[in-house]
C-alpha positions as CSV (number, residue, x, y, z in Angstrom):
1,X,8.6,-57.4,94.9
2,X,6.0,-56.8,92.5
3,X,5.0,-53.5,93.4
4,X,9.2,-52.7,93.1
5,X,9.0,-54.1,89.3
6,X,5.8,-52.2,88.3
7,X,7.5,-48.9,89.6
8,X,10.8,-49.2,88.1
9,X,9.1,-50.0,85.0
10,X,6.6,-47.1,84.4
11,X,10.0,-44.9,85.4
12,X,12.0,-46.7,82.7
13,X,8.6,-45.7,80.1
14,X,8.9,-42.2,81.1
15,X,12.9,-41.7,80.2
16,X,12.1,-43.4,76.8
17,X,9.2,-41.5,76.1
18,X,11.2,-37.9,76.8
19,X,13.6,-39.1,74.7
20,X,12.1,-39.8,71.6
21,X,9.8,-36.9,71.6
22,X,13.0,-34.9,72.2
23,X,14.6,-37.0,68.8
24,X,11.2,-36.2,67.1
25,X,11.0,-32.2,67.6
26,X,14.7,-32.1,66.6
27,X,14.3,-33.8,63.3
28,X,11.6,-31.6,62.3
29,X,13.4,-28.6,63.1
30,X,16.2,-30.2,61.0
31,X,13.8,-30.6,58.0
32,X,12.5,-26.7,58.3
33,X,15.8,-25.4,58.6
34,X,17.1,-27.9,55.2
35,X,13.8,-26.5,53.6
36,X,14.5,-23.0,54.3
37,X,18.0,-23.0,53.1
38,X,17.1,-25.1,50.2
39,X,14.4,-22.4,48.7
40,X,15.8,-20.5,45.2
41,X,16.0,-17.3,45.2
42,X,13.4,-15.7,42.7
43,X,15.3,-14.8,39.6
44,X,15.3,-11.3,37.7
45,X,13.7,-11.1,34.4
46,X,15.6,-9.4,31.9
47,X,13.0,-6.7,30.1
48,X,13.0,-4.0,27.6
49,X,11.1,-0.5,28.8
50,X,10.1,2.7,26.8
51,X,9.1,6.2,28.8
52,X,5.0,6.8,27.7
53,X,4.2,10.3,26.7
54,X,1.4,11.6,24.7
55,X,1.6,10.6,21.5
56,X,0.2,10.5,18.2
57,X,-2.0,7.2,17.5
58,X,-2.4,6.0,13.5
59,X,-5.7,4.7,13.8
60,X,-5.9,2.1,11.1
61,X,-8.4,0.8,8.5
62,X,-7.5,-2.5,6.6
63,X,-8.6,-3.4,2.8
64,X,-7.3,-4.9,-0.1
65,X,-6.5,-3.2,-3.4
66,X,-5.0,-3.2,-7.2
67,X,-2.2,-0.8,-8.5
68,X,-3.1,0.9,-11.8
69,X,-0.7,3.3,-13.2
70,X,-1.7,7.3,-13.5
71,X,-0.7,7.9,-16.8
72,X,-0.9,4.5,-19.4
73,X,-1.1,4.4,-23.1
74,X,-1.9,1.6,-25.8
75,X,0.5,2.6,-28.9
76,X,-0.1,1.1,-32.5
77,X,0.3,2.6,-35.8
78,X,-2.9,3.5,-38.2
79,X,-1.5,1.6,-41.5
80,X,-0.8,-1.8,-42.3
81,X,3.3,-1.7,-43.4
82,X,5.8,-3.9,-42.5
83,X,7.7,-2.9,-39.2
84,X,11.4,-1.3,-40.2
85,X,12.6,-0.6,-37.0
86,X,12.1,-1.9,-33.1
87,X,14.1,0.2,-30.9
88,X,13.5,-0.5,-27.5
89,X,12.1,-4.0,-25.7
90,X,9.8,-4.7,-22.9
91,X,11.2,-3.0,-19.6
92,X,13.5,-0.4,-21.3
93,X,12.6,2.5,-20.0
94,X,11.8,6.0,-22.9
95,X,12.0,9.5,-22.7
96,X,9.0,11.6,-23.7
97,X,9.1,12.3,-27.9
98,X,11.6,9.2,-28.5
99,X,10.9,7.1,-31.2
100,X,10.0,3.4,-29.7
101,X,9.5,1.6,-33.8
102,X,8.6,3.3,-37.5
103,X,7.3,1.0,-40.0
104,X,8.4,1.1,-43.8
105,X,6.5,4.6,-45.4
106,X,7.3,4.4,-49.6
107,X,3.5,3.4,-49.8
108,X,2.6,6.0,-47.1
109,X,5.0,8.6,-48.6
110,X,3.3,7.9,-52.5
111,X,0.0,8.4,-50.9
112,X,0.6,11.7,-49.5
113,X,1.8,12.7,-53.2
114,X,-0.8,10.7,-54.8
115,X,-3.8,13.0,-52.3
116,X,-1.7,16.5,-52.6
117,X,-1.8,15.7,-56.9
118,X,-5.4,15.2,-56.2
119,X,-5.5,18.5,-54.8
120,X,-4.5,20.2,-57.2
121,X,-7.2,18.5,-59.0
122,X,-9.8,19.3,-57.4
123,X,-9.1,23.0,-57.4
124,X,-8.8,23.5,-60.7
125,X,-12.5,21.7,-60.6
126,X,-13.4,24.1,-58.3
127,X,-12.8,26.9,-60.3
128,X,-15.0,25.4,-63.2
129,X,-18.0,25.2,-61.2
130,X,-17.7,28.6,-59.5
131,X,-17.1,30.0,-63.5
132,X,-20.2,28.1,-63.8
133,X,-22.1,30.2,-61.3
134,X,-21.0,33.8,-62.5
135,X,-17.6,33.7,-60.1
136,X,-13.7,33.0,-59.9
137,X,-11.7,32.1,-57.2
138,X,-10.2,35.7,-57.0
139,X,-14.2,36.2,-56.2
140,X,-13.9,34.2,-53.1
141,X,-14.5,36.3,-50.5
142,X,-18.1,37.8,-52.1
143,X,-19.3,34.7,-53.2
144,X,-22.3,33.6,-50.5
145,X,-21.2,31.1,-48.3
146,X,-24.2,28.8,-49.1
147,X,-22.5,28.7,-52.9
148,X,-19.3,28.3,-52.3
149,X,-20.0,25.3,-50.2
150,X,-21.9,23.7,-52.4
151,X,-18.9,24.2,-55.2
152,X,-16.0,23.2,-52.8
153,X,-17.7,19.9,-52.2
154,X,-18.9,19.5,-56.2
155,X,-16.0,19.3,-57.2
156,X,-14.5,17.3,-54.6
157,X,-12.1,20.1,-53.6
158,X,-13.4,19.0,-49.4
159,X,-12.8,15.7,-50.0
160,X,-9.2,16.3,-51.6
161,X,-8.3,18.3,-48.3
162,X,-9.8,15.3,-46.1
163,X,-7.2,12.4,-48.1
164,X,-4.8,14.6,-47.9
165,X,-4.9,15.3,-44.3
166,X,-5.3,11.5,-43.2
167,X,-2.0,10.5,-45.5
168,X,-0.3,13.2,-43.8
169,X,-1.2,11.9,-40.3
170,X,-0.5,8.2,-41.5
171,X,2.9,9.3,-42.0
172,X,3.5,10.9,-39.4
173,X,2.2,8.4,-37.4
174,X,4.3,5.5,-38.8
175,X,6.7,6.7,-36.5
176,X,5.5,5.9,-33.0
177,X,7.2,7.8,-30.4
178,X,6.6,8.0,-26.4
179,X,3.9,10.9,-25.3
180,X,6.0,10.7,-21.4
181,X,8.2,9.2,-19.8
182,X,7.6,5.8,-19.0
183,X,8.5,2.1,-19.4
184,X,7.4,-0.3,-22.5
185,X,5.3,-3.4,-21.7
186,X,3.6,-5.4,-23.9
187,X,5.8,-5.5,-26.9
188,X,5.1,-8.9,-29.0
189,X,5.6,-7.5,-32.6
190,X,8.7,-8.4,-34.5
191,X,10.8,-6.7,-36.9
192,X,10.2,-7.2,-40.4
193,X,6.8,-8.4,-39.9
194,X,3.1,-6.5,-40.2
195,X,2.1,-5.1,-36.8
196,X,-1.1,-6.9,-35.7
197,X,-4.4,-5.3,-35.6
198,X,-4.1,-5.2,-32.0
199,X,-2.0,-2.1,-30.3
200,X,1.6,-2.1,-30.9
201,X,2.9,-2.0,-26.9
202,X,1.9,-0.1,-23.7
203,X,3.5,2.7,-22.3
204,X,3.5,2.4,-18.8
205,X,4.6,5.9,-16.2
206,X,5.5,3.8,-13.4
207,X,6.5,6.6,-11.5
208,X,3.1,7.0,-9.7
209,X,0.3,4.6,-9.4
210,X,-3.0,5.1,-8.2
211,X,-4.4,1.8,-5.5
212,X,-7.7,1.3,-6.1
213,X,-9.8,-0.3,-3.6
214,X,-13.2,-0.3,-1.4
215,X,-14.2,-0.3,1.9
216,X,-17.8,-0.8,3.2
217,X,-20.1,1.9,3.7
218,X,-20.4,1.7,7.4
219,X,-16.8,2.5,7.3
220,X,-16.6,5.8,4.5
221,X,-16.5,8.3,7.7
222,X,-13.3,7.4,9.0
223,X,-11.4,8.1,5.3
224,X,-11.1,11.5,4.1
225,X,-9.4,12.8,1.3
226,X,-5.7,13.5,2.3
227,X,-5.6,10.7,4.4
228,X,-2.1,8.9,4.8
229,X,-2.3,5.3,3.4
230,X,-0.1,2.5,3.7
231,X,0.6,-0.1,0.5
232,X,2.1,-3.1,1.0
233,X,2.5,-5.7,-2.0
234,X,0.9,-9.0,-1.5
235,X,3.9,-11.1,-2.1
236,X,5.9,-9.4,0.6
237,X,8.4,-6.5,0.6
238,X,9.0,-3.0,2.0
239,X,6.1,-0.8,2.2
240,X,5.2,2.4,0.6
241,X,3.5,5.7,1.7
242,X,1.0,7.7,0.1
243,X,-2.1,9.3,0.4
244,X,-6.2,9.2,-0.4
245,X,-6.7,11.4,-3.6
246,X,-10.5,10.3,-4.5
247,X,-14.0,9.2,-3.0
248,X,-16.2,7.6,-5.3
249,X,-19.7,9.1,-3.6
250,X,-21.5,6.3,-4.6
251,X,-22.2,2.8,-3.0
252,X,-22.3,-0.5,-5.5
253,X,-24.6,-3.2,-5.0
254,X,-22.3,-4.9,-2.8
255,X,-22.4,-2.0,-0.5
256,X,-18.7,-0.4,-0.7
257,X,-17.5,2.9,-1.6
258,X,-14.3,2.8,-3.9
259,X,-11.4,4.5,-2.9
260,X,-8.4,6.0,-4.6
261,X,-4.7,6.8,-3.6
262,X,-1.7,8.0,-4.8
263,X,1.5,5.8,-3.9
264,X,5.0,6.8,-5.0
265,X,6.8,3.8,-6.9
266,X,10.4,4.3,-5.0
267,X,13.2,2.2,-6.7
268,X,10.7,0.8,-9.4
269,X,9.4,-1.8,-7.0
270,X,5.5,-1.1,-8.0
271,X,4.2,-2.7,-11.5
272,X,0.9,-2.4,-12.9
273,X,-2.0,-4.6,-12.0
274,X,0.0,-5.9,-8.5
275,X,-2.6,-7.1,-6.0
276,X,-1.2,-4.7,-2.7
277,X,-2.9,-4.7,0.6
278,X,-4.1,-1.3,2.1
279,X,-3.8,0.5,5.7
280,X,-5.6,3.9,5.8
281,X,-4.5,6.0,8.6
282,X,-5.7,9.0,10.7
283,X,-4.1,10.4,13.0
284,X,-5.2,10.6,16.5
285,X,-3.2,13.1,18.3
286,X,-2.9,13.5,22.5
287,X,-3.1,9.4,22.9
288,X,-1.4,7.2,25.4
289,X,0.1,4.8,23.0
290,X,1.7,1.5,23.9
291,X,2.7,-1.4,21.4
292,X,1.0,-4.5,21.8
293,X,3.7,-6.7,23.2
294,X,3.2,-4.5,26.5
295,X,-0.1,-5.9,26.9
296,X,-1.3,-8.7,28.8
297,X,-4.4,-10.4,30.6
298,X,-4.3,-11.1,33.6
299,X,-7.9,-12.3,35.7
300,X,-9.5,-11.7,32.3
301,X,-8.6,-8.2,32.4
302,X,-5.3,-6.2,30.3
303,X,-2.3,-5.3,32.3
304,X,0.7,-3.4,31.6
305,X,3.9,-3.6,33.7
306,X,5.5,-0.4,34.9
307,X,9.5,-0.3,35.6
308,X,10.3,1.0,39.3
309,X,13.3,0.4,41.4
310,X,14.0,-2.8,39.9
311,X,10.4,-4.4,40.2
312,X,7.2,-5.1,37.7
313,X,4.3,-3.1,39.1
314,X,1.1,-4.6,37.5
315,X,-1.3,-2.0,36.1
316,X,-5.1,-2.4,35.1
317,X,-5.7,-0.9,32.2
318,X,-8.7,0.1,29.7
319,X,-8.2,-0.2,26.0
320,X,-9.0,2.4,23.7
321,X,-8.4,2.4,20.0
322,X,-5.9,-0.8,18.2
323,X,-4.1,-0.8,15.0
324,X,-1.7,-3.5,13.6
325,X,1.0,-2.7,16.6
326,X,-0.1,-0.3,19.0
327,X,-3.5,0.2,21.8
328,X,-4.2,3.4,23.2
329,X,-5.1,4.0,26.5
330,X,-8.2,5.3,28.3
331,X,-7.9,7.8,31.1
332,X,-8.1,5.8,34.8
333,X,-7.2,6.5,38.1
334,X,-4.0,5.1,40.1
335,X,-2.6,3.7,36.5
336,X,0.0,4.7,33.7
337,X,1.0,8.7,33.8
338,X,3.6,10.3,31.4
339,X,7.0,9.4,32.2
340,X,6.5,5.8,33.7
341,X,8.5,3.5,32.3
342,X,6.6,0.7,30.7
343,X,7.6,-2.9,30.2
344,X,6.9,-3.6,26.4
345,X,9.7,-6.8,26.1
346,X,9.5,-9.8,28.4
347,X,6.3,-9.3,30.2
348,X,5.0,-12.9,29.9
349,X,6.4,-14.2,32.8
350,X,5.8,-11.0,35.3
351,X,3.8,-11.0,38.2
352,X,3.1,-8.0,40.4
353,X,6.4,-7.1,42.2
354,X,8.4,-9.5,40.3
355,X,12.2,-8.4,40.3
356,X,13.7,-7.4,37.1
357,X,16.7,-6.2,35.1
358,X,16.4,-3.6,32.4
359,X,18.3,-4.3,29.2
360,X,20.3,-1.5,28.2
């Protein structure tokens, strides 16, 4: 009886024991098979590309600099009268040879008369000392030169000449009138008042300015005369083009070699003294050139991303020169040739094969 228990009861084990390992290996298959179906697919990155090619690369030298116009001219009148006529104000813009103000001239204008009177004078004076010598003025030309000098200034007949000459140019010049084209600055001086001792205004030709600035001496070799500059004011704006015109071959205390260059002023945007900051460029012509934003690092080393058949192919890459936007490329094996398409826009997220959607 025993014995018939103890066997029906290690039988009865056996079927329970089949039948939960069976329950066990099903419910892990389940849990696979939910996994699988549950995994996302990988999505596409939407990116920008751009097809390399040899190139020409701007390599790029940064400094700061001051705008100082090429032609500039402190006006003011040589006499003391009051001021009769203003005619433009600051910012009004003059033609070469028009008249900007003209002071009052019946003093100037009786001086002039008063030193041509005193002409007259001294001629006659002349005459009496020559007659005192043996000569007349019909005589001139074989009296000695030694004696008629001394006789012409005598008599005062030099200094008669001299007056009269500086009244003439003090009338003339109580007129002032624009020696170019330009725009007035610095206009204080009223009307009906004395100008002050000071100039009158500035005469500013804004149509070219000259950016001074300096770079250090270990840097002189890579600007040459010629070179294309970029200005850019310091409180923002569009930028302007122009080029190096002078080298200052000397270096300052501070060690730095000024520079010069010519800058256009298009639409009038440029005024004297602005504070601009300065990109020299050279270019570098036969360069694999790719902007920055195609650049990243990836095991501590730069990558680029190259377009094919709908994936991001991960590229080792060496850097050669960098300006403000771009890199150049050094020469390597099994990396970027001409005509690959390279990923420049949405690259921050890529890994090597990742799929991907180009923007059109």
């Amino acid at each position: 009886m025993n014995s018939h228990k103890s066997t029906l009861y290690i039988l009865l084990s056996i079927i329970l024991h089949s039948g939960c390992g069976d329950s066990a290996k099903t419910s892990e298959d389940d849990d696979q098979n939910i996994s699988v179906r549950e995994l996302p697919a990988i999505p596409s990155e939407n990116v920008s590309v751009f097809t390399i090619k040899s190139d020409v690369f701007d390599k790029e030298l940064l400094s700061n600099g001051i705008l100082r116009a090429k032609e500039k001219a402190e006006l003011k009148f040589t006499s003391q009268e009051i001021i009769r006529n203003i005619n433009f104000r600051n910012g009004d813009r003059v033609s070469r040879g028009e008249a900007i103000a003209s002071l009052e001239t019946m003093k100037i204008e009786n001086k002039v008369l008063q030193c041509k009177n005193s002409l007259l004078q001294a001629r006659l004076n002349l005459q009496d000392v020559l007659i005192g010598q043996g000569y007349t003025l019909a005589d001139s030309l074989s009296i000695p030169e030694e004696t008629m000098n001394i006789a012409r200034v005598k008599s005062g007949f030099e200094q008669a000449i001299a007056d009269l000459k500086t009244a003439e140019y003090d009338l003339d010049k109580a007129t002032i009138s624009a020696p170019f084209d330009g725009i007035i600055a610095n206009l204080y001086d009223k009307q009906f008042n004395y100008p002050t001792t000071t100039s009158f205004c500035t005469l500013i030709n804004d149509r070219y300015f000259e950016a001074e600035f300096k770079v250090l001496e270990s840097e002189i070799s890579s600007v040459r005369r010629n070179d294309k500059v970029e200005v850019i004011p310091v409180s923002g704006g569009e930028s302007f083009i122009g080029k190096v015109t002078a080298v200052n071959p000397q270096v300052n205390e501070k060690g730095l070699v000024e520079i010069s260059a010519l800058v256009e002023n298009r639409k009038g945007l440029l005024f004297d003294g602005m504070n601009v900051n300065i990109k020299v460029k050279q270019e570098i012509r036969d360069c694999m050139v790719v902007p920055k934003s195609a650049v990243v690092i990836r095991s501590g080393r730069p990558v680029i991303f190259i377009h094919k058949d709908g994936r991001a192919i991960w590229k080792y890459v060496t850097l050669g020169h960098e300006n403000s936007s771009c890199y150049t490329l050094l020469p390597m094996e099994d990396t970027v040739s001409e005509g690959d398409e390279v990923i420049f826009e949405g690259v921050l997220n890529l890994a090597h094969e990742s799929p991907v959607i180009v923007k059109q």
